[in-house]
C-alpha positions as CSV (number, residue, x, y, z in Angstrom):
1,X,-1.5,-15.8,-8.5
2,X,-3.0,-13.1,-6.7
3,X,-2.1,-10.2,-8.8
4,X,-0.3,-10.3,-12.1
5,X,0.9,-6.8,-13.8
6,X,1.8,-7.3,-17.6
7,X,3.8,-4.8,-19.9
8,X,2.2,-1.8,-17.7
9,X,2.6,1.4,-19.5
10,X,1.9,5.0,-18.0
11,X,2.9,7.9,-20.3
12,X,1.7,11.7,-18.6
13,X,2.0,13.3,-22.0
14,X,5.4,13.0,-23.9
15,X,6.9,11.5,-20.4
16,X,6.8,7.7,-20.1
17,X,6.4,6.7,-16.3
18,X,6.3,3.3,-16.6
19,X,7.6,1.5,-19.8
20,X,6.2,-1.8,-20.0
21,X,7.2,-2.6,-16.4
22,X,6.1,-6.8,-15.3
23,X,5.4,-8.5,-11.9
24,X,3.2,-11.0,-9.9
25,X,2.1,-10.9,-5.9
26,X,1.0,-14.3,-4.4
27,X,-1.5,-15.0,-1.6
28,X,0.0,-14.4,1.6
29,X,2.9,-12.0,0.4
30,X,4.4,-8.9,1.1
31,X,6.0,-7.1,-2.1
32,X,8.1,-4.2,-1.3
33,X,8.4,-1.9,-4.4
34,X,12.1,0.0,-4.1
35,X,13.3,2.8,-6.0
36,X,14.4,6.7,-5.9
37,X,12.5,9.4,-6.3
38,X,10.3,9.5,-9.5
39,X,10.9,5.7,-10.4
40,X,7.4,5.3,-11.0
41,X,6.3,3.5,-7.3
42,X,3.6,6.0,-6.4
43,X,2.4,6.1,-10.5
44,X,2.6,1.8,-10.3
45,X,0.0,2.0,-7.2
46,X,-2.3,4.7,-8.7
47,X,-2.3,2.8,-12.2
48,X,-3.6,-0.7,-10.2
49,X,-5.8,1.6,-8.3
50,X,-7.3,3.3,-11.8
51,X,-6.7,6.3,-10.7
52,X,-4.5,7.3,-13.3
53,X,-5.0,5.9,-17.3
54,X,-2.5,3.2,-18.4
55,X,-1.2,3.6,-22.0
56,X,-1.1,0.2,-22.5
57,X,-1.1,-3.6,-20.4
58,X,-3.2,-5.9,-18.5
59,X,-3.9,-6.0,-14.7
60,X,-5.5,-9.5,-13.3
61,X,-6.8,-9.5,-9.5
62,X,-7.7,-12.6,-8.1
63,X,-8.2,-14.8,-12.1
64,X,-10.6,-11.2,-13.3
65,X,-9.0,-9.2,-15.9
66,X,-9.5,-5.5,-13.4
67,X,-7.4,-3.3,-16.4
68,X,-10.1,-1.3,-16.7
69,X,-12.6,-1.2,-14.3
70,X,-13.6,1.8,-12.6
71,X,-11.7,3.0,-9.1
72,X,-15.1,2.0,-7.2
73,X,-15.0,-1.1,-8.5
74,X,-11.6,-2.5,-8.0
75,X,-12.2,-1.4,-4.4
76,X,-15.7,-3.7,-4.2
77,X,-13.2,-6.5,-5.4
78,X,-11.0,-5.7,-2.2
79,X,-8.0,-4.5,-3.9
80,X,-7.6,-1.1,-1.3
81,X,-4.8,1.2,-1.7
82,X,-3.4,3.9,1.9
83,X,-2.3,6.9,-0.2
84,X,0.4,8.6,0.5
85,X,0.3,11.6,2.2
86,X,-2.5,9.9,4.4
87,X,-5.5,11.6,3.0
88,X,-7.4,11.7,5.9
89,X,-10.7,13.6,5.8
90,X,-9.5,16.2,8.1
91,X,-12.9,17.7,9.1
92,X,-14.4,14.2,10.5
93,X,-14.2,12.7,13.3
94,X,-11.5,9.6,13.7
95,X,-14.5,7.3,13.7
96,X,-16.1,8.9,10.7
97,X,-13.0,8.2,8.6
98,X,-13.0,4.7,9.7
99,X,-16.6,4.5,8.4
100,X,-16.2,5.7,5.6
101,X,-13.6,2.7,4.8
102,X,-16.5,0.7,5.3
103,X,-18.8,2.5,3.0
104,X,-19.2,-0.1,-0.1
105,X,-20.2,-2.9,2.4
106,X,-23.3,-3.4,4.0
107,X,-22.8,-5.8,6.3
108,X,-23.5,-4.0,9.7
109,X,-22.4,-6.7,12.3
110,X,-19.2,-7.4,10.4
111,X,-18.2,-3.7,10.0
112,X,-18.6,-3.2,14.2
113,X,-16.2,-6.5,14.4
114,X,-13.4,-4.8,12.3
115,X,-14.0,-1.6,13.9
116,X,-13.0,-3.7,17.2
117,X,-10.6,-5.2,15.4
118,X,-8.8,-1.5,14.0
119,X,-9.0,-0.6,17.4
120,X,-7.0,-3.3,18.5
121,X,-4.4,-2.7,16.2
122,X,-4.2,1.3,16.8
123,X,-5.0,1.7,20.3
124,X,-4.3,5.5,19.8
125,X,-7.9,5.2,17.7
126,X,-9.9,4.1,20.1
127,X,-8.6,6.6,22.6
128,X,-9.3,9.6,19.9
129,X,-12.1,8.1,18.7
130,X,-14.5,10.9,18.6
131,X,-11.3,13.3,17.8
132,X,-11.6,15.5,14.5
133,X,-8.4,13.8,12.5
134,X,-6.9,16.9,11.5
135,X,-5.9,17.2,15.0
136,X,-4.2,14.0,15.2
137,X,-0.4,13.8,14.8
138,X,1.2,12.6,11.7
139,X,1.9,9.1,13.0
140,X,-1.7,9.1,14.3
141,X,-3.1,10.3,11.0
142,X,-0.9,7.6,9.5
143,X,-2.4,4.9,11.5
144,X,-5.9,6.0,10.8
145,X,-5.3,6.1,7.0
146,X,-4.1,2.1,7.4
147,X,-7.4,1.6,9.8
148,X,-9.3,3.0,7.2
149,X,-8.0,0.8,4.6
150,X,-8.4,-2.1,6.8
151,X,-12.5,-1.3,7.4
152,X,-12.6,-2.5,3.4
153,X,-11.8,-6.1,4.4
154,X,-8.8,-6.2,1.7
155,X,-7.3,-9.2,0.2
156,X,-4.8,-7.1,-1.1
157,X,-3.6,-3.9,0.7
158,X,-1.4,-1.2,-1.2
159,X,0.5,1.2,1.1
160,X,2.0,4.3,-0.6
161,X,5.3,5.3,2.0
162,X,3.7,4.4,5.2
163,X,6.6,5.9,7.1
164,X,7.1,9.3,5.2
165,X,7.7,11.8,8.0
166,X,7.4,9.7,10.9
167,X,10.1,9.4,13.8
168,X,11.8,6.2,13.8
169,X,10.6,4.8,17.0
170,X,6.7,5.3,15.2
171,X,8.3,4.1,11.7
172,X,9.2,0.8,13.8
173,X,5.4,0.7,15.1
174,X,4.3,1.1,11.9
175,X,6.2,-2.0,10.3
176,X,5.5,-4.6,13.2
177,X,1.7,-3.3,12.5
178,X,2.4,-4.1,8.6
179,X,3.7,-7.7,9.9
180,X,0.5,-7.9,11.6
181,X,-2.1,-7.5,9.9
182,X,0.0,-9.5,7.0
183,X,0.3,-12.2,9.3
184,X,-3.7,-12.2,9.6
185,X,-4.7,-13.0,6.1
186,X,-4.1,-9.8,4.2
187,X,-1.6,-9.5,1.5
188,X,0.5,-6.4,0.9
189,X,2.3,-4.3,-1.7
190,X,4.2,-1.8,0.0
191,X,5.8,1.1,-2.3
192,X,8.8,2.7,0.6
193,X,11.6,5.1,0.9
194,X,12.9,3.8,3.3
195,X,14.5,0.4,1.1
196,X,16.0,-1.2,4.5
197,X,12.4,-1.3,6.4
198,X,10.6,-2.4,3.4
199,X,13.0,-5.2,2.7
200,X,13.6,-6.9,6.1
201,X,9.9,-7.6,6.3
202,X,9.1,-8.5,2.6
203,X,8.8,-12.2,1.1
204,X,10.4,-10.5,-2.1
205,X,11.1,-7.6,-3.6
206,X,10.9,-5.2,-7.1
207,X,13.4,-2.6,-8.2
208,X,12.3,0.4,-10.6
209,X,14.2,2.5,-12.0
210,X,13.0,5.3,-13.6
211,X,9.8,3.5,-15.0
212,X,11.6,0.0,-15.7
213,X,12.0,-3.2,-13.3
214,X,15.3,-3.5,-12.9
215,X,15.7,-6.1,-10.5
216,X,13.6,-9.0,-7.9
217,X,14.4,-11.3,-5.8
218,X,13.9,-12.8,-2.2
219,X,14.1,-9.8,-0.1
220,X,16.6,-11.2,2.1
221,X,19.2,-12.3,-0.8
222,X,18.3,-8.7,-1.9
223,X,19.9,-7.2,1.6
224,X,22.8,-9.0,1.0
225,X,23.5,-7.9,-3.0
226,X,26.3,-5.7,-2.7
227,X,24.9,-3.6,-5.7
228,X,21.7,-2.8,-3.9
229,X,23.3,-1.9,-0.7
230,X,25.3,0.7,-2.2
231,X,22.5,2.2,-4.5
232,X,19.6,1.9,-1.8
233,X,21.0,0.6,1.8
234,X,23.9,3.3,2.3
235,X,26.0,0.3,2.0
């Protein structure tokens, strides 16, 4: 087992986000996390990540108990989250931000090789390479955001809605990218709007429901559960 969630609870004040909410990602997955608006996706990444304080609940990475290490350091361990929203560094360069992925490793040969590598992926990169990413489009910026994630060598990738506010043809891009670099070596959790996308290329999936798991199961029995068509597919 990769990663294994238990009894995760996020309370922001006298609101409970997440109550007591359970789930397990193997080598070699992708997870797709599915729910409405304010089901607690975005607040599940950020409390793996650290970046927000769990009430209560254990988080294991990889056989280490990571509950509650700092953000820095669940990063050195390779678990990376791609905010949503991108979160770009808008006043550096496109090859800046992709450095600065890289900056808790040290190993200089290795960090050109995945730059390479990022660049093969997102051609669009290497053409704006030297371009400040502010001026990049939102599908750009979006693909920069994942670059940067990738120039941390994860063995487990979070992505926070990677197709917010794209158009569909670049929300297409975006997945088969997603299939990718999966298909490389690198696990995913991918938290997504868009339930349809996120379940025809995920091993299995989660449902939350305002803060609770309320369903999982292979993605593609999933599709077919007339239930989750009608609340999530427009079925």
């Amino acid at each position: 087992m990769m990663l294994e969630v238990k009894n995760l609870v996020v309370n922001y004040g006298a609101i409970r986000a997440l109550k007591g909410i359970n789930f397990n990602v193997e080598k070699g997955e992708i997870i797709s996390l599915i729910g409405s608006n304010g089901a607690g996706k975005t607040t599940t990444l950020h409390a793996l990540s650290n970046l927000i304080k769990k009430t209560d609940g254990q988080v294991t990475f990889n056989g280490e108990d990571i509950t509650d290490l700092s953000p820095n350091h669940i990063v050195e361990r390779r678990l990376i989250q791609v905010p949503e929203g991108r979160r770009i560094f808008a006043n550096m360069s496109v090859k800046e931000n992709l450095e600065m992925g890289a900056f808790s490793r040290s190993d200089k040969a290795g960090i050109k090789a995945d730059m390479e590598h990022v660049f093969e992926l997102f051609p669009r990169m290497k053409e704006r390479v030297r371009q400040l990413a502010g001026t990049l489009s939102g599908g750009e910026q979006q693909m920069l955001a994942m670059g940067r994630g990738l120039m941390s060598k994860p063995d487990l990738l979070l992505l926070d809605e990677p197709s917010m506010g794209l158009a569909p043809i670049l929300v297409d891009e975006i997945f088969e990218i997603i299939k990718k670099i999966n298909s490389e070596g690198t696990t995913i959790l991918l938290v997504e709007q868009n339930a349809y996308k996120a379940m025809s290329i995920a091993n299995r999936v989660y449902i939350l429901e305002t803060g609770e798991v309320t369903g999982s199961g292979i993605a593609q029995d999933m599709i077919k559960d007339p239930s989750v068509q009608k609340a999530y597919l427009g079925g």
